[in-house]
C-alpha positions in Angstrom: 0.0 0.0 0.0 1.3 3.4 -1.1 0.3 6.5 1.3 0.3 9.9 -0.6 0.4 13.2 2.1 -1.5 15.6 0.7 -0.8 19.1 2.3 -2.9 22.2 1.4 -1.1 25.1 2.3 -1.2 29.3 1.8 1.2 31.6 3.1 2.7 29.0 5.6 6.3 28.5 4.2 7.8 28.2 8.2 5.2 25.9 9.2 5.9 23.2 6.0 9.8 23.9 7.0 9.1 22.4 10.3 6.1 19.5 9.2 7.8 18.0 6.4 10.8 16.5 8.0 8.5 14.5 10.2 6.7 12.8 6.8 9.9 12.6 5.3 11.4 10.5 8.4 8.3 8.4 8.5 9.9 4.8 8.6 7.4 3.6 6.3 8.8 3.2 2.9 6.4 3.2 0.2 5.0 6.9 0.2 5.2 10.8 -1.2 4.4 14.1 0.0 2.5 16.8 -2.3 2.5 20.0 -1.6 -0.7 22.5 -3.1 0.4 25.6 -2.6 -3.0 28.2 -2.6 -1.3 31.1 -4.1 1.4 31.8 -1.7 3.1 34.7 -1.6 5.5 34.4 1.2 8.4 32.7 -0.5 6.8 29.3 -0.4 6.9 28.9 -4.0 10.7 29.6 -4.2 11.9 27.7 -0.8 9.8 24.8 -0.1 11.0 22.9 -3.8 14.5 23.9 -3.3 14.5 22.7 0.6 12.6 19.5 -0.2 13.4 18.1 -3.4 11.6 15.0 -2.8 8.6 16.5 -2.5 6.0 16.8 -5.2 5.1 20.4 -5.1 2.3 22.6 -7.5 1.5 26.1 -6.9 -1.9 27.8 -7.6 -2.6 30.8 -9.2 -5.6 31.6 -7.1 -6.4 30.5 -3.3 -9.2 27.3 -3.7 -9.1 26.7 0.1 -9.2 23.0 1.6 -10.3 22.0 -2.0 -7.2 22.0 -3.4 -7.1 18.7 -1.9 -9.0 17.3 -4.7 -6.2 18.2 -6.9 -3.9 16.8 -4.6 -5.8 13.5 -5.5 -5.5 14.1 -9.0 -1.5 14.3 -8.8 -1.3 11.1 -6.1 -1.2 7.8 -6.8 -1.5 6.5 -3.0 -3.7 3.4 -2.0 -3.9 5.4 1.1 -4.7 9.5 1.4 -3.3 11.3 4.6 -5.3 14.4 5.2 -3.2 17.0 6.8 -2.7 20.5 7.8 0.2 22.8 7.3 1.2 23.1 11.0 0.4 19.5 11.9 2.1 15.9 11.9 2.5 12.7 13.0 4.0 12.5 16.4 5.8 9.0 16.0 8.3 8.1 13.2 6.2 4.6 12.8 2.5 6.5 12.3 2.2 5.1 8.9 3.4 1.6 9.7 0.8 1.6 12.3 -2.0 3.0 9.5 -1.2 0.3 6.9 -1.4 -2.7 9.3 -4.9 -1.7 10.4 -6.1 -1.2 7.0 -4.7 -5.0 6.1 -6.0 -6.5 8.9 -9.8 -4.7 8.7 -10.4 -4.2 4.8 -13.8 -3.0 6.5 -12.1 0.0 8.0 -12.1 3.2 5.5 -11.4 6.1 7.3 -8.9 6.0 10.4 -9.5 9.0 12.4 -6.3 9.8 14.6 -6.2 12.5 18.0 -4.2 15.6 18.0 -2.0 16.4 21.3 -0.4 19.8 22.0 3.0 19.9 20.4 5.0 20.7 23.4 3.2 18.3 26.3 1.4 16.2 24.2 -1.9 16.4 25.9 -5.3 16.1 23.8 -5.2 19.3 21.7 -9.4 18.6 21.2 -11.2 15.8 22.6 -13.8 15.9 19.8 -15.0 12.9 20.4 -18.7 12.8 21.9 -17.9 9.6 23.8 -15.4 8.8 26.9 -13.2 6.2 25.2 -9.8 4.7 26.8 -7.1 6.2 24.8 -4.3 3.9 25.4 -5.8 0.6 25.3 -8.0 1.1 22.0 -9.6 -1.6 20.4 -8.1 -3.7 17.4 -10.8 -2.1 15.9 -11.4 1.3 17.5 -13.8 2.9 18.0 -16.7 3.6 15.5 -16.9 7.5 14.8 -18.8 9.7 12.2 -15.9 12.1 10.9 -11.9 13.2 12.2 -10.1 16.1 12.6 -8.7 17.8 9.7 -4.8 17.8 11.2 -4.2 14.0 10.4 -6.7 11.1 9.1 -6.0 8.0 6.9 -8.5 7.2 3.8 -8.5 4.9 1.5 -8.7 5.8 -2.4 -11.9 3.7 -2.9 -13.8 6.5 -0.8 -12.6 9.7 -2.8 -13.5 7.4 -5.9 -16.8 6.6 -5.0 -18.3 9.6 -3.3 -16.0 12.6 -4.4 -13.8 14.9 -2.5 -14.0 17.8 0.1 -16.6 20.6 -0.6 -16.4 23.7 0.8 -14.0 24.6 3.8 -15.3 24.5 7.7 -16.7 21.2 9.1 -15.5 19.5 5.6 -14.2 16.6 7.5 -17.7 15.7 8.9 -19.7 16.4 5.5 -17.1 14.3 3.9 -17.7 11.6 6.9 -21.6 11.9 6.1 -21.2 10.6 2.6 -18.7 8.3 3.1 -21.0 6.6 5.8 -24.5 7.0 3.4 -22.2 5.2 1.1 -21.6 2.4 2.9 -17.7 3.0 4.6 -16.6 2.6 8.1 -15.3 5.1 10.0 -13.2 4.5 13.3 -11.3 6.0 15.8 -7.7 5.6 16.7 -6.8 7.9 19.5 -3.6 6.2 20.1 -2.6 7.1 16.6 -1.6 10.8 17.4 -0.7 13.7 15.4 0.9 16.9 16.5 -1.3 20.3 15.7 0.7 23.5 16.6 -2.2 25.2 15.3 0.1 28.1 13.8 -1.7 31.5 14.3 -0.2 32.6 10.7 -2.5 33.3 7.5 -5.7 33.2 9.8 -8.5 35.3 9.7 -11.0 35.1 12.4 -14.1 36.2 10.5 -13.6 34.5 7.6 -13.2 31.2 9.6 -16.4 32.0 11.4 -18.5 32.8 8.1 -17.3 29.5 6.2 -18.3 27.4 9.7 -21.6 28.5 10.3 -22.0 28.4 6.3 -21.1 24.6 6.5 -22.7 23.8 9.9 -25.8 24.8 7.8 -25.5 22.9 4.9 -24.6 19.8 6.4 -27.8 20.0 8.6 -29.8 20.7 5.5 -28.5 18.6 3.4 -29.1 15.3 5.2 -31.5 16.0 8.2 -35.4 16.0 8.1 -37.3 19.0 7.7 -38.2 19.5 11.5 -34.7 18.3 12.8 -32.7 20.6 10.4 -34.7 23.7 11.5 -34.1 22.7 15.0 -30.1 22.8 14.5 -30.5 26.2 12.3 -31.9 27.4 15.2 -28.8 26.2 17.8 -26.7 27.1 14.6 -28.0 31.1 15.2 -27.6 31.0 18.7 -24.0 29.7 18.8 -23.0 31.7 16.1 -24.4 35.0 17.3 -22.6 34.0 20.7 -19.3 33.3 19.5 -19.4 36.6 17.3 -20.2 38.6 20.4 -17.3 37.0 22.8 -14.4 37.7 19.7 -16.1 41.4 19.6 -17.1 41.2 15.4 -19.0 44.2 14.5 -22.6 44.5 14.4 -22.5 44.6 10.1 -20.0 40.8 10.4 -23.1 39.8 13.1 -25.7 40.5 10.5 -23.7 39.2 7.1 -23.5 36.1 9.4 -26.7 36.0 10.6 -27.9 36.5 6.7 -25.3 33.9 5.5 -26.9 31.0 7.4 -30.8 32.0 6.5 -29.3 32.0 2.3 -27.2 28.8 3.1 -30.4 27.3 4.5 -32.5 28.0 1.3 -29.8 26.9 -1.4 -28.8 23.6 -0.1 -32.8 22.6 0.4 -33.1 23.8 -3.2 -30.0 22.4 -5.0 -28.0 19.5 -2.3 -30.9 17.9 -0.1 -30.5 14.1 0.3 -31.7 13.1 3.6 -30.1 10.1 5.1 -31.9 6.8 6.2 -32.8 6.7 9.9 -30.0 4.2 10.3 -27.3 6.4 8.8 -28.2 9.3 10.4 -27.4 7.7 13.5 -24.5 7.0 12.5 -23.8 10.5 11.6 -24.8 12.1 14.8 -23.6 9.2 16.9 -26.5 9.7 18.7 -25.5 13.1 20.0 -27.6 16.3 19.2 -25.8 19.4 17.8 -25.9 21.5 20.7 -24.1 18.9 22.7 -21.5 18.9 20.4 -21.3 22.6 20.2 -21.7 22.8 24.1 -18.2 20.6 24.3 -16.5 22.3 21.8 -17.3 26.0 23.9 -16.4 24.3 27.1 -13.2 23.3 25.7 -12.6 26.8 24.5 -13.6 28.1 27.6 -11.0 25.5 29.6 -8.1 26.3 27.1 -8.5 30.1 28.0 -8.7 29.2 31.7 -5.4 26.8 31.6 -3.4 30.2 29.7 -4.6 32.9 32.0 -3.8 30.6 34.8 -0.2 29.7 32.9 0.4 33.3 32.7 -0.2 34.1 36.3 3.3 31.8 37.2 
């Protein structure tokens, strides 16, 4: 089995200086690393092919966002695709070893779906998943899950073949995970397969990260939920969005162009995308947990995270 690293990347030249070594010195053999370069214009284009000769790089003339990975595809030839960010990377030298044996040994697994840890202590960057689970002693199998974080995840060809790649950036992992389960794949969880996120603050813009969320929070919940369901999460959708806009301080005109964006986003995917899943998949999807639970975690991490700095800065 061949694993192709497909890296998506704008403006992020120090970050790929510091990631790639740790593909490179994966002790798996049979691999390559591709580089899709959104339009960079801080040198990337001129240092990263020099540095990294090895590595199979293409620039963009224009910035496609985490869609770029679907070219990535085009240019791979991998059995296996490792979904990755810029400022993330395996934290073992044997990651892939340990991805290609589970895939042999459970051709029903499809999508391996790792944990990230903080790059200096190694503690659980996000514990996104909605389940307490024993992190060390996992399951030959793992765990069964319904979608993985965007900083490391294994996934075999057959799925990109048969349902398509990512659409649209913000929650793209679990929208991808939706198909890929409505299709039929398996999706588990590995959380002793880690990767290190050191979620680089470079090339990020708050507001525009907010929009494309709450745009893709919508869509997904109109795209495969019933009618009364997906107006229920529209409705947490507003309220969590509104929240979060009022604790980073956006003005009242990003409030509203949010507030508008979710209401147009609701009304084009039921008019163009909507494909409800079957009771049983939609299980699957939600694992059983309603949107505002997962929301509610994801805030109280947030809320922990700011707790743990102003308490490390205190010292």
């Amino acid at each position: 089995m061949k694993i192709s690293v497909i890296i998506v990347t704008h403006n992020r030249k120090e970050d790929l200086i510091n990631s790639i070594p740790h593909y490179l010195n994966q002790t798996y053999p049979n691999k390559e690393i591709i580089v899709v370069d959104n339009a960079s214009t801080d040198g990337t284009k001129e240092e990263i092919p020099k540095l990294f000769p090895q590595v199979k790089y293409y620039w963009l003339p224009e910035n496609f966002d985490i869609r770029s990975i679907n070219l990535g595809l085009y240019w791979s030839d991998g059995d296996i695709i490792w979904r990755c960010d810029s400022d993330s990377y395996p934290l073992t030298p044997d990651t892939f070893e340990k991805v290609v044996e589970i895939f042999r040994k459970h051709p029903e697994i499809h999508i391996i779906a790792t944990q990230e840890v903080e790059k200096d202590t190694f503690e659980f960057r996000w514990d996104w998943y909605p389940y307490p689970v024993d992190k060390d002693n996992v399951p030959d199998e793992g765990y069964p899950a319904n979608g993985f974080v965007g900083t490391g995840a294994a996934i075999r060809r057959v799925v990109f073949d048969t349902i398509g790649g990512f659409s649209g950036f913000g929650y793209e992992e679990f929208e991808f995970s939706a198909r890929a389960i409505i299709a039929g794949f398996e999706v588990r969880y590995f959380p002793n397969i880690r990767v290190v996120h050191e979620a680089s603050p470079r090339a990020r813009n708050r507001v525009h990260r907010w929009l494309c969320s709450y745009e893709q929070y919508t869509r997904f919940s109109w795209k495969f939920f019933p009618f009364w369901r997906a107006l229920g999460r529209t409705f947490c959708i507003l309220a969590f969005q509104f929240a979060e806009g009022l604790y980073r301080r956006f003005s009242p005109l990003v409030l509203l162009e949010g507030f508008l964006l979710v209401l147009t986003t609701m009304l084009k995917t039921r008019r163009t995308e909507r494909t409800v899943a079957p009771p049983d998949k939609l299980r699957k999807i939600t694992m059983g947990k309603s949107f505002f639970a997962y929301q509610f975690k994801l805030y109280k991490h947030l809320l922990q995270i700011k707790i743990n700095r102003e308490k490390r800065s205190r010292r």
